[in-house]
N, C-alpha and C positions, 0 to 999 in steps of 0.2 A: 599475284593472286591473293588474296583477301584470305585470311586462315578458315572463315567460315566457309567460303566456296571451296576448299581444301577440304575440309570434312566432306561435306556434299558429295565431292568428286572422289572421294574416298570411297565410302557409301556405294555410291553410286558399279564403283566399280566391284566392291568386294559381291555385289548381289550381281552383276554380269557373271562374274568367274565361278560366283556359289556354285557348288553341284547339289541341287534340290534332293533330297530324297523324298519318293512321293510313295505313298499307297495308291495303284489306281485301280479302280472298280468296274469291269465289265461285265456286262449282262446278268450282275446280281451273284457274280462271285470277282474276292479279292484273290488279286493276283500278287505278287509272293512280292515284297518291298522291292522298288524298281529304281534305278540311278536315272533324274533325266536332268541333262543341260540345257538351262534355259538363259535364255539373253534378253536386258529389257528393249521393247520395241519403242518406248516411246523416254523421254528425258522427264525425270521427274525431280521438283524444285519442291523440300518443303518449306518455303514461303508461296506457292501458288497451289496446293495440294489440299483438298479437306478430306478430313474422314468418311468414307461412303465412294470417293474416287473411284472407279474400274482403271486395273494395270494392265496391259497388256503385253503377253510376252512373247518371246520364239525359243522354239524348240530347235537346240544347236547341232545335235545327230540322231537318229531315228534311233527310236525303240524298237525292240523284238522280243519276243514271245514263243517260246516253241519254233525258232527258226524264222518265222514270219512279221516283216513289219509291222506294229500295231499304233505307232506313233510317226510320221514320217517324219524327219526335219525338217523344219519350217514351217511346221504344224505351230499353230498359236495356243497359248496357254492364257489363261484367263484371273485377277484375282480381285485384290481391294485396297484400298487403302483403309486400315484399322485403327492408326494413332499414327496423330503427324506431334511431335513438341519441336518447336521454336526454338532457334539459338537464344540460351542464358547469357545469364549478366557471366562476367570473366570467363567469357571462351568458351562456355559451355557449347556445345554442338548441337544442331539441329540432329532428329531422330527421326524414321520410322517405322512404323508397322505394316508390313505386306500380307494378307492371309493370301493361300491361292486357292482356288476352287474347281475349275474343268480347265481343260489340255482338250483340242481335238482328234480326235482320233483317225485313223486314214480311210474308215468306212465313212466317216461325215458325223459322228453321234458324238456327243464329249460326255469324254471323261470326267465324273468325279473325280477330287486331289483328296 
């Protein structure tokens, strides 16, 4: 395997395992900082990737709230692509930037991230 696709798949997986820590916003009140695992749903290459991209993700166990699911798992979370950089001259690794933005929620309305 090529040391750059080595980075990539590095990458790649360290943002599968991430545990996000998200702020999420319902009905105009924050709710108290919330742990959600998210997995990427689709393979991202930065050589095929621009800035402005939409990510797409999955929500790996449900959220709760006062007892009550507010996230299911497998609810989709939603983000961007913000900065792709290109692998450099000696080895440098491809990089980049993910912002996230709404998660949906099990009523059907999404959450702001």
């Amino acid at each position: 395997m090529p040391k750059n696709c080595r980075y990539i798949a590095l990458f790649l997986l360290i943002i599968i395992f991430l545990n996000l820590f998200l702020t999420i916003v319902a009905e105009n009140v924050v709710v108290r900082p919330t742990r959600v695992q998210l997995s990427l749903a689709q393979t991202i290459d930065a050589k095929t990737v621009n800035q402005g991209d939409p990510v797409e993700f999955v929500v790996v166990h449900p959220v709760y709230q006062d007892g009550k699911v507010i996230i299911p798992a497998g609810a989709r979370a939603y983000g961007r692509i913000e900065q792709v950089t290109q692998n450099g001259l000696l080895g440098k690794p491809a990089s980049l930037a993910i912002s996230l933005t709404t998660v949906d929620a099990i009523d059907g309305s999404k959450l702001p991230i």
